[in-house]
C-alpha positions as CSV (number, residue, x, y, z in Angstrom):
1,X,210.9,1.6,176.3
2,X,211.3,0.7,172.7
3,X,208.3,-1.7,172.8
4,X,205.9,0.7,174.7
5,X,203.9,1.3,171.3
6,X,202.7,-2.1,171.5
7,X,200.8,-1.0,174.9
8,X,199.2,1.6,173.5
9,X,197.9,-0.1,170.6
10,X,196.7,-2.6,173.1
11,X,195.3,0.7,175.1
12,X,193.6,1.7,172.4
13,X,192.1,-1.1,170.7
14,X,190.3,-1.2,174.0
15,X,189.5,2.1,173.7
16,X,191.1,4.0,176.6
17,X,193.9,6.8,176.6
18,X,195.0,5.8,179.7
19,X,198.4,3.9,179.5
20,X,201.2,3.6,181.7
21,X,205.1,3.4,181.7
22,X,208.7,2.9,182.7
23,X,209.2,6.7,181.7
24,X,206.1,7.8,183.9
25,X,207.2,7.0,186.8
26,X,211.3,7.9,186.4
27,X,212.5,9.7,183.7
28,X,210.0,11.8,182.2
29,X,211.0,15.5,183.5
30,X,214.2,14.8,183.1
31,X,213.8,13.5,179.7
32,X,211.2,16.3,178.3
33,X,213.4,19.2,179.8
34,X,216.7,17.8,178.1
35,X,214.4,17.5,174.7
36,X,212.6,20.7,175.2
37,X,216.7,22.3,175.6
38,X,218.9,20.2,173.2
39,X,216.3,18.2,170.9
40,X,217.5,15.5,172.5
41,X,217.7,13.5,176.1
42,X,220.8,11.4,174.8
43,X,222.8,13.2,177.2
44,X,225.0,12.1,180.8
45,X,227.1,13.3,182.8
46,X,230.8,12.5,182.8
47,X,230.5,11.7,186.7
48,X,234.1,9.8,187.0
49,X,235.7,13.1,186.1
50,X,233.3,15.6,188.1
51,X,236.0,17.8,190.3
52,X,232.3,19.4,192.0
53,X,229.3,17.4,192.2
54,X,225.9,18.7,193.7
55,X,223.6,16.1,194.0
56,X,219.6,16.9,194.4
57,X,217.9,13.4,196.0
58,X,219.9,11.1,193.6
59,X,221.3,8.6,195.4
60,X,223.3,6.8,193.4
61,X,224.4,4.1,195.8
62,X,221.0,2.6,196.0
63,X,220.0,2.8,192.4
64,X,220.4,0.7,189.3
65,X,223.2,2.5,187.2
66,X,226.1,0.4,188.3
67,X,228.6,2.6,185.4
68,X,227.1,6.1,187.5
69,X,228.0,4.2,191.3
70,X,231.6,2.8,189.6
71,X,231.9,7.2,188.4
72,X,230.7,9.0,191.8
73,X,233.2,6.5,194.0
74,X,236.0,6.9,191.1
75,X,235.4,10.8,191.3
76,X,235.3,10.7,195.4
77,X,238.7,8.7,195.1
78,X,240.3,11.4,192.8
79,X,239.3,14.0,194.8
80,X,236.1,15.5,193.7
81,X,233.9,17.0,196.5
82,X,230.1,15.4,196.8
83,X,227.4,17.8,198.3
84,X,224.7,15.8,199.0
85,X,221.0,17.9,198.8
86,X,218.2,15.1,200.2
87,X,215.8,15.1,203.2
88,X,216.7,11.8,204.3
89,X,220.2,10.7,204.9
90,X,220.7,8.2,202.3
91,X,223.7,6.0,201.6
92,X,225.1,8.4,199.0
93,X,224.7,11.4,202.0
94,X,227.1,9.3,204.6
95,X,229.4,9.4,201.6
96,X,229.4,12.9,200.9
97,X,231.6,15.9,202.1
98,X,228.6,17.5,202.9
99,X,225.1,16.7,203.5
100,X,221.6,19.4,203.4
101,X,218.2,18.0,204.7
102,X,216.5,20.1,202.2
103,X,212.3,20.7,202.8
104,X,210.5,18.2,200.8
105,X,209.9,19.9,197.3
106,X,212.0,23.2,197.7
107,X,214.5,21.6,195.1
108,X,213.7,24.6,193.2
109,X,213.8,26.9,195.3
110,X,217.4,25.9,195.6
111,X,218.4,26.0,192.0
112,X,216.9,29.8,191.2
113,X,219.0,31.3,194.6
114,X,222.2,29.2,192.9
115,X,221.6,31.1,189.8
116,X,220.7,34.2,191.6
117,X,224.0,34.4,193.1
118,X,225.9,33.5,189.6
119,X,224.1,35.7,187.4
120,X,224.7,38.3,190.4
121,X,228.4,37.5,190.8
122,X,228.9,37.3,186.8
123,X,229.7,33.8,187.7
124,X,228.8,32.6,184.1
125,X,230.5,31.2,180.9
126,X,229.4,34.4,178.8
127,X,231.5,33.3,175.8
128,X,229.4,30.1,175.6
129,X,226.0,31.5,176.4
130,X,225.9,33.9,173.8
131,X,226.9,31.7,171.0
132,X,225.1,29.0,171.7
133,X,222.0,29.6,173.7
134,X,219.1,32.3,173.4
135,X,216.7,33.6,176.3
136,X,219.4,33.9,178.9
137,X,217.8,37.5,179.4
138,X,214.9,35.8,180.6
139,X,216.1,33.5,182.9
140,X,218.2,36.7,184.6
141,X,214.9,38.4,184.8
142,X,213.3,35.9,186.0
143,X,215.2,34.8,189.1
144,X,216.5,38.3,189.6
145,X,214.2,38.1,192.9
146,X,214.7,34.4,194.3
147,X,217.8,35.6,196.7
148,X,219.9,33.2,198.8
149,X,217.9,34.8,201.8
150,X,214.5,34.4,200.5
151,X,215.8,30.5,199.7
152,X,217.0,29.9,203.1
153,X,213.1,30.5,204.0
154,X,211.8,28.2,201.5
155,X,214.3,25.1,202.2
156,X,215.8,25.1,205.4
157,X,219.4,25.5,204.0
158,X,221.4,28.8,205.2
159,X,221.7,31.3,202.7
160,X,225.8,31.2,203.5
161,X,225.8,27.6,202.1
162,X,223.6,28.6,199.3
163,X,226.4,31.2,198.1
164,X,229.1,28.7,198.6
165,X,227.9,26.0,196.4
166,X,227.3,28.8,193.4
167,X,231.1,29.6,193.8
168,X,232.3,26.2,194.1
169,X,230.5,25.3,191.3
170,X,232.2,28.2,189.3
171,X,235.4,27.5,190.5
172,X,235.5,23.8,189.1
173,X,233.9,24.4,186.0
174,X,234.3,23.0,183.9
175,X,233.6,20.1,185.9
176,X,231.4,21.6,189.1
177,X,227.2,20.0,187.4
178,X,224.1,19.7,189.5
179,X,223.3,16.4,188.6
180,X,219.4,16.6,187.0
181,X,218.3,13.3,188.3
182,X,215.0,11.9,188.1
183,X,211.7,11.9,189.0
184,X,210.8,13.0,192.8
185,X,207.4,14.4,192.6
186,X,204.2,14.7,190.5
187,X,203.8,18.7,190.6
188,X,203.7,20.7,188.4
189,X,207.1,22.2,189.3
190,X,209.3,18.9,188.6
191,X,209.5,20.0,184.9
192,X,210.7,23.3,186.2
193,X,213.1,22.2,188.5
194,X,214.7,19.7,185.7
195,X,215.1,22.2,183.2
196,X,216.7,24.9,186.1
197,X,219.0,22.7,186.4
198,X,219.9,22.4,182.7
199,X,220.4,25.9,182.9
200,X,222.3,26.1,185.2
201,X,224.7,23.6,184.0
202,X,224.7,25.4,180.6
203,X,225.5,28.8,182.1
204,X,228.7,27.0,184.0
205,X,229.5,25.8,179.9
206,X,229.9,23.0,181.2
207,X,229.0,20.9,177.6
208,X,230.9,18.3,176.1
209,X,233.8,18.8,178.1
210,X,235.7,16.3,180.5
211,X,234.0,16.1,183.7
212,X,230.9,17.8,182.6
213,X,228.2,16.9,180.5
């Protein structure tokens, strides 16, 4: 928070490096993948005007963000499809048009097959990537590999499903996002799997528009 400086002055005067915060323990990956992207982590989703929403283990209906709850039911209300990606069947999952038990820290997995299949299908906002973002060659290269298939292995979740969410995504652009949520693990891939996600959002284009980000 805004006052955290005062800890670590405190931390240091008694000369350890070792401090401890709010942002430690929820929205650090999140956070340093939106900076490390846009220079910024002032961003949010537009969730009470989401048509497609695919949710990694946020659960909104048990958390603290009473504006995000009031935005997922308004969205449900209007017609917007939830898909619900969590190993345990939370309050948010009974909710949802559909629900995947996902393996414990496969999110990833996940994310590169969904781009897999968009980058395969040309199922991207090319107009928007190549004016406004750089390394997109990369990314194609680097999930050129992590198949639908290959993903089923890692998480448990049928490769059939895997292509479906990619296309409903990319039929409700622009407002189909994978919500980036926060922190679920302490390894070393929870950075990756925040700024996947990013991506992938950014190759739907789905930036400051209605229903996206």
């Amino acid at each position: 928070g805004p006052h955290a400086f005062h800890f670590f002055n405190l931390a240091k005067a008694y000369g350890s490096p070792n401090t401890f915060t709010h942002d430690s323990t929820c929205p650090m990956a999140r956070e340093v993948a939106l900076n490390a992207t846009f220079g910024t982590y002032n961003m949010n989703i537009d969730y009470g005007n989401v048509k497609y929403l695919l949710s990694l283990g946020r659960n909104y209906c048990e958390g603290f963000h009473t504006s995000q709850v009031r935005g997922v039911m308004g969205a449900l209300n209007k017609g917007a499809k939830i898909v619900s990606v969590d190993p345990r069947f939370s309050i948010l999952s009974g909710k949802a048009h559909e629900w995947h038990a996902i393996k414990p820290g496969t999110d990833l997995a996940l994310v590169l097959a969904i781009q897999h299949v968009m980058i395969r299908d040309n199922m991207i906002d090319k107009e928007f990537v190549e004016k406004y973002t750089s390394g997109f060659e990369a990314v194609k290269s680097a999930v050129a590999s992590y198949t639908p298939a290959w993903a089923e292995k890692e998480t448990g979740i049928k490769a059939a499903d895997i292509e479906r969410m990619a296309k409903e995504l990319w039929s409700a652009r622009p407002r189909g996002v994978i919500d980036w949520g926060w922190r679920t693990t302490f390894t070393p891939d929870e950075f990756d799997l925040r700024k996947a996600i990013v991506n992938t959002n950014i190759m739907l284009g789905t930036l400051e528009l209605p229903g996206g980000i």
